[in-house]
N, C-alpha and C positions, 0 to 999 in steps of 0.2 A: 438602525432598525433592521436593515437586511444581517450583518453580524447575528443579532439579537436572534433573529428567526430563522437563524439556521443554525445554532449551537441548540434551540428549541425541537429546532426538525429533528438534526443530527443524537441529542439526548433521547427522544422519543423509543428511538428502537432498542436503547440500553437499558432502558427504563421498562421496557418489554420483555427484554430477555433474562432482567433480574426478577422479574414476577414469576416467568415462567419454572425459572431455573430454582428460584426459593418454593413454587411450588413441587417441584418432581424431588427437592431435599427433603419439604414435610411429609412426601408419599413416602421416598424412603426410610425416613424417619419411622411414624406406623410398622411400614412394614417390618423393619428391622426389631422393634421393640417389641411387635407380636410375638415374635420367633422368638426373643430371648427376652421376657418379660421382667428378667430377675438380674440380670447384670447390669449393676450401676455405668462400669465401662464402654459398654455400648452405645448408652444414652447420653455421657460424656463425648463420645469419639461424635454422634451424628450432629450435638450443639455445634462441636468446633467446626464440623464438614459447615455447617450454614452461616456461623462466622465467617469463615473461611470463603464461601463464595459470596458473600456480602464483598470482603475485600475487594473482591476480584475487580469490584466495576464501580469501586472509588476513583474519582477523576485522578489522572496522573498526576497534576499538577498539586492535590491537596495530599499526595502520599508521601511521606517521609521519605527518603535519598539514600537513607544510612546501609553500609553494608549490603546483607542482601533480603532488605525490605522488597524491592521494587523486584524480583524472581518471585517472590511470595505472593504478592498484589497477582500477580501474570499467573503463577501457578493455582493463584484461587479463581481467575477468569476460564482457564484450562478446564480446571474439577468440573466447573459450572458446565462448561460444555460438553465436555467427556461424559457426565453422571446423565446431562439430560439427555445426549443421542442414545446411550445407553438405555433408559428408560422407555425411550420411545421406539427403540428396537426391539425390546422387552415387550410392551404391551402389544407389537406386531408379530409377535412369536405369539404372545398366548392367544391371539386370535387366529394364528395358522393352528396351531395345536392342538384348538377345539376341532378343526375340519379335519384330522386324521382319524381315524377309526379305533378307537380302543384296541378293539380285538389287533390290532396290527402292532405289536412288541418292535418285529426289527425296524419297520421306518419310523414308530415313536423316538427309537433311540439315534438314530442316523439326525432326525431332526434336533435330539438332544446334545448332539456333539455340534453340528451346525451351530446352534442357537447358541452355545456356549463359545463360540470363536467368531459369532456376530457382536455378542455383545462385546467381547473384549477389544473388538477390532476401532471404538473410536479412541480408546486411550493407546491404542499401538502406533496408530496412525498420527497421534499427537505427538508421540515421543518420535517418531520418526521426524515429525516437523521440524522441532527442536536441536534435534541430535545431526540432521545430514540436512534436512530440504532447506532451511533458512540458510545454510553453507554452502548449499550446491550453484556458486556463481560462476556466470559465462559469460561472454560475448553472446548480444543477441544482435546480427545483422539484418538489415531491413532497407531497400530500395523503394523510392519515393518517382516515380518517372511525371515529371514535370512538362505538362504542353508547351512547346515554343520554349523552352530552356535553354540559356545561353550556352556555345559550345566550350566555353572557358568552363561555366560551373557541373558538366557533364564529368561525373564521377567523382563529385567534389565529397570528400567525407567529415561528417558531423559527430563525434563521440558525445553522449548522456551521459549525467549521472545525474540522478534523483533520489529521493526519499531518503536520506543517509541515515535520519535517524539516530546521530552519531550517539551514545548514551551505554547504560550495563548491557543492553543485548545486541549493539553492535558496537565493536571495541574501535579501538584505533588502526589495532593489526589488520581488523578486516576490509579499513577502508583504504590501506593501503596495497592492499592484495585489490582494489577494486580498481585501483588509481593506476596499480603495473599493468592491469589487463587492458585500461583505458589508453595506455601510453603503446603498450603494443600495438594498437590499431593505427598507429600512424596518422590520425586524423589531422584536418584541415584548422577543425575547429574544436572549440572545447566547451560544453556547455553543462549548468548546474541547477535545475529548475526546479528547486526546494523543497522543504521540509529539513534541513542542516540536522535541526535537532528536536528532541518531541517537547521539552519542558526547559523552563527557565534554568533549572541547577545542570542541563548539558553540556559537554566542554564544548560551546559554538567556537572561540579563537581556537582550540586546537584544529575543531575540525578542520576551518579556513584556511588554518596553517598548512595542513595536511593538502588539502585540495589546490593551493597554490605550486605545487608539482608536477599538475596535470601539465602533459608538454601538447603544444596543438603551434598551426604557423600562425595565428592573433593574439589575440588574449582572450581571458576566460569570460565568458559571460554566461549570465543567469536574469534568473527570477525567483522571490520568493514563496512561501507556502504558506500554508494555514498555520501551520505548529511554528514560524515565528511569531505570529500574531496571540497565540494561545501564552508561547513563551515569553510576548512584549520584548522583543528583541530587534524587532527589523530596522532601524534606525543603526542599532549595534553593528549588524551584518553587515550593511551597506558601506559603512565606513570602516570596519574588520576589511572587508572586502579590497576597499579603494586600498586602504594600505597595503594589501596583499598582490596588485595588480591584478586583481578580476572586479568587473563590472556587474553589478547586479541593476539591473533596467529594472525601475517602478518609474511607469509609466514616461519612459523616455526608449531613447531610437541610438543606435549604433549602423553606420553605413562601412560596410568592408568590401574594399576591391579583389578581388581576383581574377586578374589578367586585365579584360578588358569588361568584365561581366561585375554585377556588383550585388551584395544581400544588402538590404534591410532589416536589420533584428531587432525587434520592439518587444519586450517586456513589462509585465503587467505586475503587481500584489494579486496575492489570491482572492477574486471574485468569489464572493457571498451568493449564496443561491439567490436569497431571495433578496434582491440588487439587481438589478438592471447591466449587463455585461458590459463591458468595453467602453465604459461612456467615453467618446470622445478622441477614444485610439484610430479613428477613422484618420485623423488628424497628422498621423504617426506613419501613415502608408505612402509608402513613396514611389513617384511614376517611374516606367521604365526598368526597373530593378525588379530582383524575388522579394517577399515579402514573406519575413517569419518570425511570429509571434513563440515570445516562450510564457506559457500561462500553466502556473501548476496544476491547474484547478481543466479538466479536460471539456466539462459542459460547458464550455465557451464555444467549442469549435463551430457549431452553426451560425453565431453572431459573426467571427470570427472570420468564416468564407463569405460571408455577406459584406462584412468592411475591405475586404478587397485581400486579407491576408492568400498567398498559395501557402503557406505550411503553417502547421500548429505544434510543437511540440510539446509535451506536458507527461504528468507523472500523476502523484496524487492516489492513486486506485490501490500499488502494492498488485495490479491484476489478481485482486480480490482475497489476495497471503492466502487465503484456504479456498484450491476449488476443485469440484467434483464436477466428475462428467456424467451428466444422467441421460441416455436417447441420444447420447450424441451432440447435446449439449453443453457449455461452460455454467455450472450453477457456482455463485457464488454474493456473500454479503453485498459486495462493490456494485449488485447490478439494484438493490433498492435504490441507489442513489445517480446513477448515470449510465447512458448505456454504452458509453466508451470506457472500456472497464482495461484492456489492454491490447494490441495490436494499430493495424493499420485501417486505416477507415477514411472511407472518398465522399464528398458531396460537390456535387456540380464542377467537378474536375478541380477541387481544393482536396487538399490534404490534412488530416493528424496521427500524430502515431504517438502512442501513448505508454510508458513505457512503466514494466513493473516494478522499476527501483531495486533499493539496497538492504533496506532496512525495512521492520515491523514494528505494528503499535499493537498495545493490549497482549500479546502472546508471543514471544517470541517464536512462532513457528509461521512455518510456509509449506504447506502441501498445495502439488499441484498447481503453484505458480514461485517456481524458483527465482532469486536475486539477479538481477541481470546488469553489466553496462551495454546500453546501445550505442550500434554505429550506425548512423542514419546516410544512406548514399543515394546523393542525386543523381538520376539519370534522365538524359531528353525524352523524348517519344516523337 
């Protein structure tokens, strides 16, 4: 039920953005076909633009694999969004444009050069997505300072990796360029908190394969994501997994010493929104020790500090793959749906830090929230 009502929720706003965007195609349609009333070619090219963003926002999972089908699905989601910012940029010109003054030639045309490098400006910043910002991966370091912290796990370091997505738009090369930046950081620990891959026909065993090189002083542990559950694979993983010497925790506990200090690491399957959180993981917190949940899914974290967890790590968001900063704010898709979209965030002296991942779904682009590995470092207070 909870499944059910959140693939409902979650379709909802695709289901919105393809009404909108098939609408701002049949204004450009009109439009286009007023101005040239007599070429057959035109009226050709604007069918296929509405084909064309139909594709866009056919589920992954029902789009054919072949060659490069699945660039074409993403680059008809692209059009969709590029044609409608564009449009909507457009009809905010033609209502400045009314408020300038006729009689005033030079600032009509300064507005004209303006307006003509606003509009072009969503399809540059897409290509830019594409071309450098989905590529532009780093280390992202982040300190967690823990009350009453044992003085053994004081500087202890935790390396992420999440969202890999492994599939056509993020290769093999990339995850292994993710996995050398992961092993530079010398971490303690190693962890993998899901989404491996977006759809069933993903190479999951390579990825695994691949991820099994991650070098940390335990072994690797994880949690899964929504996109095994989408993929019907998570049984697969877990036992990919086991043979690969990493742990993927659904719904069990791993207890690791360090020195004289000890974690608790409990992993969950991805909670369904509308599902009741953590049923039962209360069960899974253990006295005396830290206590750190890995849950892809980041709207846990309130139940989460409640059940006694100190740390949450989780992924899931992509920190929103496209965001702009409006007033100073992070505007971005990921905040319809939670408001831990990426960074660090405290409740009653618990933590989660949520982290933007590797990979992308729908578009292979990322503006504004670049790929990351995290290294998550305990410190006392």
């Amino acid at each position: 039920m909870g499944l059910s009502a959140e693939i409902v929720f979650r379709r909802l706003p695709d289901f919105t953005a393809l009404l909108v965007a098939l609408l701002v195609q049949w204004r450009v349609f009109l439009l286009v076909t007023r101005r040239f009333p007599a070429c057959i070619w035109v009226r050709i090219f604007m069918i296929c633009s509405i084909l064309w963003t139909i594709t866009g926002f056919v589920p992954v999972g029902l789009f054919p694999y072949w060659g490069v089908l699945p660039w074409v699905k993403a680059g008809g989601f692209a059009w969709a969004v590029a044609t409608t910012a564009a449009w909507l940029l457009r009809w905010g010109w033609i209502r400045l444009g009314r408020a300038v003054p006729q009689f005033d030639p030079g600032r009509r045309q300064a507005l004209n050069v303006i307006r003509t490098a606003t509009l072009a400006a969503p399809a540059a910043t897409l290509g830019y997505g594409v071309l450098v910002g989905r590529r532009d991966m780093h280390l992202r370091e982040v300190e967690i300072p823990i009350r009453g912290l044992h003085k053994d796990l004081h500087g202890l370091r935790m390396v992420q990796i999440t969202d890999i997505h492994l599939g056509p738009f993020f290769e093999p090369r990339d995850l292994e360029w993710a996995i050398g930046i992961a092993n530079e950081a010398n971490a303690h620990v190693a962890l993998v908190t899901g989404d491996l891959v977006t759809a069933r026909r993903d190479p999951l065993e390579q990825c695994i394969h691949l991820l099994k090189r991650l070098k940390a002083g335990s072994p690797i542990l994880g949690c899964l994501g929504n996109h095994e559950i989408h993929a019907a694979c998570e049984d697969e993983a877990e036992e990919l997994g086991r043979r690969a010497g990493m742990a993927f925790l659904r719904s069990s506990s791993r207890l690791h010493r360090f020195g004289q200090a000890g974690i608790n690491f409990v992993g969950v399957d991805y909670q369904p929104k509308f599902s009741p959180y953590l049923v039962g993981a209360e069960k899974l917190v253990a006295p005396g020790v830290l206590n750190v949940l890995l849950s892809h899914n980041p709207d846990v974290f309130p139940v989460a500090a409640a059940k006694g967890f100190d740390l949450t790590i989780a992924g899931h968001t992509h920190g929103g793959q496209i965001t702009v900063e409006i007033l100073g704010d992070a505007v971005n898709f990921a905040r319809f749906y939670t408001p831990y979209v990426y960074g660090r965030y405290e409740q009653d002296g618990k933590f989660i830090y949520v982290s933007r991942g590797l990979g992308t779904v729908g578009m292979p682009v990322r503006v504004g929230a670049p790929p990351e590995v995290s290294l998550i470092k305990l410190c006392a207070t």
